[in-house]
N, C-alpha and C positions, 0 to 999 in steps of 0.2 A: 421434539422435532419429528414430524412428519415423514414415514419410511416411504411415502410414495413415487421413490424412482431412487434410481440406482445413483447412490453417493462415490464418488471417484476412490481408485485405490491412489494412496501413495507412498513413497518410498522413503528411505533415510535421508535423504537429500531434502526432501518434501514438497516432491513435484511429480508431475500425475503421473501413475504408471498407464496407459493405454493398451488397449487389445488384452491379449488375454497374457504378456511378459508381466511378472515380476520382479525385471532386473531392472536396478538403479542406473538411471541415464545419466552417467557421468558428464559435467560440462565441457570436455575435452571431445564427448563425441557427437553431442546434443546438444543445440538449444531451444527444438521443436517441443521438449515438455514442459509445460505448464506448471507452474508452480500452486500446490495447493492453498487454496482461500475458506478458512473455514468460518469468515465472517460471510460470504455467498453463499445463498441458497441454490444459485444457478450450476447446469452442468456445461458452462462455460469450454470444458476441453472438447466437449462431442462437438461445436461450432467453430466457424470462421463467420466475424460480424466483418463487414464488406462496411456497411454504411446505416445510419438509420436518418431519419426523418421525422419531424414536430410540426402538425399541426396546432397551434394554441390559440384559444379564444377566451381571453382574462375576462372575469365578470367581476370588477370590483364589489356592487352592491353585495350579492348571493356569496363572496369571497372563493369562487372554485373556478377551475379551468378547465372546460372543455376540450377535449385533445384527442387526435389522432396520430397513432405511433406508427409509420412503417419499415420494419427490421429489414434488409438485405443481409440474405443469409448463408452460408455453404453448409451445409451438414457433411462432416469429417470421419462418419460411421453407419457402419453397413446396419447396425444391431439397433441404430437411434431411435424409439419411436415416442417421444414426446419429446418439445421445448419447454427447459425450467429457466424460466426467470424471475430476477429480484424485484421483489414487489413490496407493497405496503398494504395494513388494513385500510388506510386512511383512501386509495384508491378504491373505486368505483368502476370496476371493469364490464361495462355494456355490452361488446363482441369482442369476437378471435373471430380471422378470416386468414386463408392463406393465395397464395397466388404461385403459379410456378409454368414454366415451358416445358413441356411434357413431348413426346414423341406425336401426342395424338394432339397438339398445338396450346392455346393456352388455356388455364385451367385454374378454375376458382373454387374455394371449398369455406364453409361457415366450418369452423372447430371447436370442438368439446374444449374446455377450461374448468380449473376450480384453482381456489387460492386457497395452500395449506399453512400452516401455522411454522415458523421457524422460528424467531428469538421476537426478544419484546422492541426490536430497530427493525425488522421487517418477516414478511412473508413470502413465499415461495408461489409464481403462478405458471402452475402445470397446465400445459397445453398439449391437447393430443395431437398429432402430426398425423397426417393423410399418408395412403404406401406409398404415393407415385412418389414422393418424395425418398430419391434415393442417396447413397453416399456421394458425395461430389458434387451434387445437384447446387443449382442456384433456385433459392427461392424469398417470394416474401411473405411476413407476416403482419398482419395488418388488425392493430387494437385501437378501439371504440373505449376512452375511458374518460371518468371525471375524479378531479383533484377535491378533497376535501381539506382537512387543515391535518397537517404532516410534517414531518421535523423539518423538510427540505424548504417548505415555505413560507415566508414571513409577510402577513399582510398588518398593514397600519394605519390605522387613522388619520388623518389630517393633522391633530393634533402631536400625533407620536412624529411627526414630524420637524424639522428645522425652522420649515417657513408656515405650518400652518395650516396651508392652501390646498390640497389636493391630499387625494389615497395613495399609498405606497407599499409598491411588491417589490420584495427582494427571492434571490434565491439562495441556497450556501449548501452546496452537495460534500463537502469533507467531514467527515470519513466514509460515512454510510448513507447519507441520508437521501441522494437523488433518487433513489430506492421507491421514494415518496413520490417524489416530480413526474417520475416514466418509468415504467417497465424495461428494466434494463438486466444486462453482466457487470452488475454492480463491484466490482472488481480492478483493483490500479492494474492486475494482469493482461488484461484485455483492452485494445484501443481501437479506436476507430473515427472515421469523420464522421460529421454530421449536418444535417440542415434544417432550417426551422424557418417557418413561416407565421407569423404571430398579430393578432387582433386585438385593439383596444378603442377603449373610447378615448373620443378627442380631446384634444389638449393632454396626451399624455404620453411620455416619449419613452420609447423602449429601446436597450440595452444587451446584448449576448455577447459573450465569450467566443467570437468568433473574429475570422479574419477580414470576410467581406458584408457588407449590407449598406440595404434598399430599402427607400420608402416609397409606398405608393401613396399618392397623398388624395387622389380621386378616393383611392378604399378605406384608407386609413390603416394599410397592412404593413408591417413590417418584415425583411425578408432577410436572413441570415446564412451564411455557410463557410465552416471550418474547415479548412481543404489541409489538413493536417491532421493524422490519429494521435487521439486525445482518451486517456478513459473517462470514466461516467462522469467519475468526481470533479473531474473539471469546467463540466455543464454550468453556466450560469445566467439568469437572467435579472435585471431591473427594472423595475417600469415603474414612470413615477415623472413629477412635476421637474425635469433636469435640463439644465442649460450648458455649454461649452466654451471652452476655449482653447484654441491653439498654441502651448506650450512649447511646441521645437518642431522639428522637420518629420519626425513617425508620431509623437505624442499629444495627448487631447487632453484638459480635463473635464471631468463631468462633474455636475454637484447642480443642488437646487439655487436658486438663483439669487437666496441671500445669504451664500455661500462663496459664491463664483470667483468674487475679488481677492477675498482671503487666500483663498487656494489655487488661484492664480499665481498670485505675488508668493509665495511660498516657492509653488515648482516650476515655475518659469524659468526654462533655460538648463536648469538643473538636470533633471532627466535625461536628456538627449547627453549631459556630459557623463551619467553615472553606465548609461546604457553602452555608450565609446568605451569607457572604460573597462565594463566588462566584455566586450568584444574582443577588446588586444588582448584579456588575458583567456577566452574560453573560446574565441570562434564566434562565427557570425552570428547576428541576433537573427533566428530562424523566423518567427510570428512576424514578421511584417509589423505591427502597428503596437504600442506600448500605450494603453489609453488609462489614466487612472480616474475611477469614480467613486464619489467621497458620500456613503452611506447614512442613516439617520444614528442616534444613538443605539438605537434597539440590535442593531446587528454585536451577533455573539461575541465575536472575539474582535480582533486587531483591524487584521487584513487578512487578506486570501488572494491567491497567487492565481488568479483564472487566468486562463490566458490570451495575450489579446490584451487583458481589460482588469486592471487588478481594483480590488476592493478595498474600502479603506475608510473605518470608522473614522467620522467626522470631526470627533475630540480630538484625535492628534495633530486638527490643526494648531492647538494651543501650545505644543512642544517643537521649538524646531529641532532638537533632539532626536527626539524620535521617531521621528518624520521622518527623516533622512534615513535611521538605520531602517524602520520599516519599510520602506518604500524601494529603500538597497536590496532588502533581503529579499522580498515581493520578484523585483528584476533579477536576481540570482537565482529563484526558483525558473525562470526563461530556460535553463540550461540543466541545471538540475531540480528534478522534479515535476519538469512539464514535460521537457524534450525527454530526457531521460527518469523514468518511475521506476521508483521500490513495487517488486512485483506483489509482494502480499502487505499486511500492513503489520507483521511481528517485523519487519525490518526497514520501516518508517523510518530512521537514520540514515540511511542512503538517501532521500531528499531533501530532510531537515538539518543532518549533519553536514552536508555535502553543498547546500546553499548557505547554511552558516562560514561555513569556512571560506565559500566566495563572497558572501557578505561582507568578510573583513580583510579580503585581497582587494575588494573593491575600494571600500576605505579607507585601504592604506595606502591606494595609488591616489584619491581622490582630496583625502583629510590629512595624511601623516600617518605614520607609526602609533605616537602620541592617543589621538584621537583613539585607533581603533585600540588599541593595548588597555586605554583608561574601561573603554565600552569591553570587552572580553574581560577584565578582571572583576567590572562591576557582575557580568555574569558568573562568571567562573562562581565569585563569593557566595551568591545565591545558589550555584548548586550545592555546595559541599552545605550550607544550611540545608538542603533538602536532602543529602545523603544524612547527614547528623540526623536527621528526625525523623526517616522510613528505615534506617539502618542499610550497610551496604549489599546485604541480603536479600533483599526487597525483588519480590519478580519485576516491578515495575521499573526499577532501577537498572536492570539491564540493559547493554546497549541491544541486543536481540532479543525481543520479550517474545516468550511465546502466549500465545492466545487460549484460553480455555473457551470452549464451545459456549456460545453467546453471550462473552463479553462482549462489547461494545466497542470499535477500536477507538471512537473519537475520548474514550474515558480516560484513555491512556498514551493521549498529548500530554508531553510534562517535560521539566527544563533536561530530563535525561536523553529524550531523544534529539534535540538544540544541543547540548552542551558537551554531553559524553561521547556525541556523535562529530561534534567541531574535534574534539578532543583526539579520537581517532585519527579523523583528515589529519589534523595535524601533526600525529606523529608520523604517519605514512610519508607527510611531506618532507619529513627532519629526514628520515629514514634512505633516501634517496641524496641525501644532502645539499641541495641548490632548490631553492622556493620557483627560478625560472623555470627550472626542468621538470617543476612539476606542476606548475603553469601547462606546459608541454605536452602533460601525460593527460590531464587533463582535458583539454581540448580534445588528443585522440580518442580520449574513451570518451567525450561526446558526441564525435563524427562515429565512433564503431557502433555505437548503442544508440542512438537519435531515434525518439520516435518509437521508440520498444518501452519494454520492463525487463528489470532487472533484479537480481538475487544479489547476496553479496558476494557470491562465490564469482557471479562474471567480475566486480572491480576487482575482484582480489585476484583472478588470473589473471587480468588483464595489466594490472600494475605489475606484475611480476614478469609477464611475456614484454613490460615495455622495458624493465630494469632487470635484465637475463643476469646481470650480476647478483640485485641482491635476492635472487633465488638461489644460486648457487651456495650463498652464505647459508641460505634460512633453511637449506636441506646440510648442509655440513654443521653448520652451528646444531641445531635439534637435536644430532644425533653427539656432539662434545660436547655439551649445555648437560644433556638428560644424563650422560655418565657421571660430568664432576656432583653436578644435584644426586644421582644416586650414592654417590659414594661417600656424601657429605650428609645425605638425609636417613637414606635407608636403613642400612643397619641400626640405627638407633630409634625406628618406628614404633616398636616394643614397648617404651618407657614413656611413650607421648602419650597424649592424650586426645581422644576420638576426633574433639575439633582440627586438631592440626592433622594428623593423620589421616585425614578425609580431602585434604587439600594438598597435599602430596598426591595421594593415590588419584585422585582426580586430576593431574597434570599426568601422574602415567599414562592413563587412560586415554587423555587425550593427543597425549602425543604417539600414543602407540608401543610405549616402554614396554619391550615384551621380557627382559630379562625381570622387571620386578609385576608380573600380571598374576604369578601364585600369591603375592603378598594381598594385592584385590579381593582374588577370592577367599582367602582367609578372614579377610575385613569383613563382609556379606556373609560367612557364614555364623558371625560371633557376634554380627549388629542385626539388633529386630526392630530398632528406632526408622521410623520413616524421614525422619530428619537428613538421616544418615545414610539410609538404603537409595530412598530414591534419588538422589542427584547421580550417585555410583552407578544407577540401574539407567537413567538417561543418556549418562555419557559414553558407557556402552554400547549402547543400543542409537548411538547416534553416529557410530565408528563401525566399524570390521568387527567387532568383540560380540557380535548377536550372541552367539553360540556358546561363549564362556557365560554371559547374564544368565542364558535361558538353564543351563547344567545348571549353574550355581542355585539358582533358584526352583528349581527339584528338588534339588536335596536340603534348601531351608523352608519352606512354603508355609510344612506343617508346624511351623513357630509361628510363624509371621501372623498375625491379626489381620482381621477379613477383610477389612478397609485398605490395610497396605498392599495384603493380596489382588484386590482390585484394582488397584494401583498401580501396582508392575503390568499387569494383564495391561493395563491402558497403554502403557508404558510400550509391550510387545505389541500390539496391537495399532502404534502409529507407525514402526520402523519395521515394518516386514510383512509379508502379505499377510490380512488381520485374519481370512480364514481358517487359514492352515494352523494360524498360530494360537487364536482362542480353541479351535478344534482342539488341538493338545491340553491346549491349559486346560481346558473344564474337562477333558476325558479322560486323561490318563490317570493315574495313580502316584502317589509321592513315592519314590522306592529308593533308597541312598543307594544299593546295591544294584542297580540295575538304572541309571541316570541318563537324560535323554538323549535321544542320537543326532546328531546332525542330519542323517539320512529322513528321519524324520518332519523335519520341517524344509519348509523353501524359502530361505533367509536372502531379502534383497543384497545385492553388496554391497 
């Protein structure tokens, strides 16, 4: 990865610290910080994206798209002096240009660019920014690019087709991939509207993810705009030999045209009642138009939730099964997932858990009990075969997986974030005791959060600020729960053994059990296994406890094997400001007698 611009600090929370603080922006006082994205190359926090804009000109034969980008933009810092955004090699960047109202009136400028290398899903393109461009400022930037063949686009032959008859372009920007489409803040963090203006040759109808569009039919241009912020991923286009039909009072379908009938008679009618239905339980259907369009085979997966206009491999017309639940889940992502996004993608369960769970609220008002019980156990059974076979250890297995620096997030869709994620909702909903009332809570944390990104720390105060009771239990329980568990576990720590022992101390730890936090550090100083150190060393360092990990680890260091030592440094080096902290670790000296200070470091809170 490419050091050329300044990589965001962030905190134990792991959201961006700005300016020159190091203290953790607790969600009670802040929800102006950004959550960090280490799948982005962009520095998304120094910006306010207002709006951007798509020029596109589809060239079937050559398979590339010529296009012009323009960014509306606020710059949020006095120190800013370039724009980084998420790019692709597969892009073809021709110009950078900016534009801006200046005191001395309006003002154009050609910009320095280069595209540096970040993971093998994209590249980072650094653009120098002109001075007049100050903090506050509105400006645009204005890119000259061509599309080559890129994860984000799917061109196909006539033949890779249904009917045969024509070329066919799809788009599919989940997780990373519009990266490829257009120079963006490829980022579920960041939203924003958009509009697009789009060229093809005749006889060929085109499709976007938006709310409103126009054909001019003298130019043969089509014309787009999402009057709703949306992040990137949600960008999509079709273009291709497609015909319609009118299915209900907001819904369309689309599909090639020896297609039409089938998928017709299939969702005719149906829709408009599945979409009713999720409205009484979540709030209005915000997107205006619900259009489904029925893909060739070649498209990746299932469906994809764009909004506006869900997508939908064309094989499940042969199941009406699956149709129904995919096409439920699709409209359930309307409320979660579109309206409201998981702001990084390690907590990808807040959209997929979160629309599974209304997927089968819907079902159950739509189908019966019955119905949705048989479909949730036929899943449920499929996970526990997939926890049996990665073990329940599995990073990937987690319902909050974190990300190591250019993994890939779309690698790690998997039944854990569907099912362990439904799994949650679900208890949260038992937990409140009435499935109406949490219909209820529901709704409001849709109206609170609409149209943002979200952490999981906003549902989880949120739920709690709506049921002020079960907070009250979950701070008196915590602290009667961790004394009978101490007094049932602890003393007898001694004669266990490492595995079990490791899982105690790790519920200390995280609940804060200060009466047993000498037994911790006892544990770290007699374990040199990384099996064992690092989860102990995470969940400190992801708490109030910086300052015990960091002593403790002085005075074992010079045990510990190079690798694990590295390790923990990474370990220090994401929950606390990473200078101050590698500074100590690589300079100081191991000294048991003399172990490090708190005064010392500037440990976030």
């Amino acid at each position: 990865m490419a050091a050329a611009f300044e990589r965001p600090t962030f905190c134990c929370c792991r959201k961006v610290v700005t300016g020159s603080s190091t203290k953790c922006e607790s969600l009670d006082s802040s929800r102006d910080a950004r959550p960090v994205d280490i799948a982005s190359a962009s520095n998304f926090e120094r910006f306010q994206i207002r709006h951007f804009h798509l020029e596109l000109d589809i060239g079937f034969p050559s398979r590339e798209i010529r296009a012009v980008e323009v960014l509306d933009l606020v710059c949020l810092r006095a120190d800013t002096r370039s724009l980084v955004l998420d790019s692709h090699p597969s892009l073809l960047i021709r110009s950078v240009g900016a534009k801006c109202r200046c005191s001395s009136g309006d003002n154009s400028w050609p910009l320095a660019h280069r595209l540096d290398p970040f993971t093998d899903y994209g590249s980072s393109l650094v653009i120098t920014l002109p001075a007049a461009i100050k903090a506050h400022s509105n400006f645009q930037i204005i890119i000259r690019y061509t599309t080559a063949d890129g994860p984000a686009i799917w061109w196909l032959d006539p033949e890779l087709t249904s009917g045969n008859s024509k070329p066919f372009l799809f788009t599919h920007g989940h997780s990373v991939c519009n990266r490829s489409f257009f120079p963006c803040f490829d980022t579920p963090a960041v939203k924003s509207t958009y509009s697009a203006t789009v060229m093809v040759p005749p006889g060929i109808k085109v499709l976007m993810s938006a709310t409103r569009s126009t054909f001019d039919e003298q130019k043969n241009i089509y014309r787009f705009q999402m009057e709703y912020p949306v992040p990137a991923y949600l960008l999509a286009l079709v273009a291709g030999d497609l015909t319609s039909a009118d299915i209900g009072p907001r819904s369309r379908v689309w599909a090639e045209p020896c297609l039409l009938k089938i998928a017709t008679a299939k969702l005719n009618g149906t829709v408009e009642r599945w979409l009713s239905a999720a409205e009484n339980l979540f709030g209005p259907y915000m997107w205006e138009r619900y259009d489904v369009v029925f893909l060739p085979p070649s498209f990746p997966i299932v469906a994809m939730e764009n909004p506006c206009l869900t997508f939908i491999i064309s094989c499940i017309l042969e199941s009406d099964e699956f149709l129904i639940i995919d096409v439920i889940h699709e409209i359930a992502h309307s409320w979660f997932g579109n309206a409201v996004t998981n702001a990084t993608w390690e907590e990808m369960w807040l959209s997929e858990g979160l629309a599974t769970y209304a997927q089968r609220r819907i079902t159950t008002e739509t189908y019966g009990a019955a119905f949705t019980c048989l479909e949730t156990t036929f899943r449920l059974e499929a996970l526990h075969r997939q926890l049996k076979l990665l073990g329940d250890e599995s990073p990937v297995s987690r319902l909050q997986v974190k990300f190591e620096p250019g993994v890939n997030p779309s690698s790690l869709m998997n039944l854990f974030t569907y099912e362990k994620g439904f799994c949650f909702v679900y208890y949260l909903s038992q937990l409140c005791g009435d499935t109406k009332c949490f219909d209820s809570f529901l709704r409001a944390y849709v109206e609170k959060f609409k149209f943002t990104s979200v952490v999981a720390a906003d549902l989880l105060e949120f739920f709690l600020g709506f049921f002020p009771d079960l907070r009250e239990k979950c701070v008196d329980n915590k602290e009667e729960v961790m004394m009978k568990l101490s007094k049932s576990y602890s003393a007898l720590l001694d004669s266990m053994n490492a595995e079990i022992r490791i899982r105690w101390l790790q519920i200390v730890v995280r609940n804060n059990y200060l009466p047993d936090f000498y037994k911790v550090r006892q544990f770290l100083e007699n374990h040199t296994s990384r099996m064992y150190t690092g989860p102990l060393y995470e969940d400190l360092c992801a708490g109030t406890m910086k300052a015990i990990a960091m002593e403790t680890f002085y005075l074992t260091q010079n045990r510990l094997h190079v690798n694990l030592r590295r390790a923990i440094q990474q370990i220090f080096a994401h929950s606390a400001n990473p200078a101050a902290v590698m500074t100590l670790l690589e300079d100081k000296p191991s000294d048991a007698s003399n172990p490090i200070s708190l005064r010392d470091v500037n440990v976030s809170a």
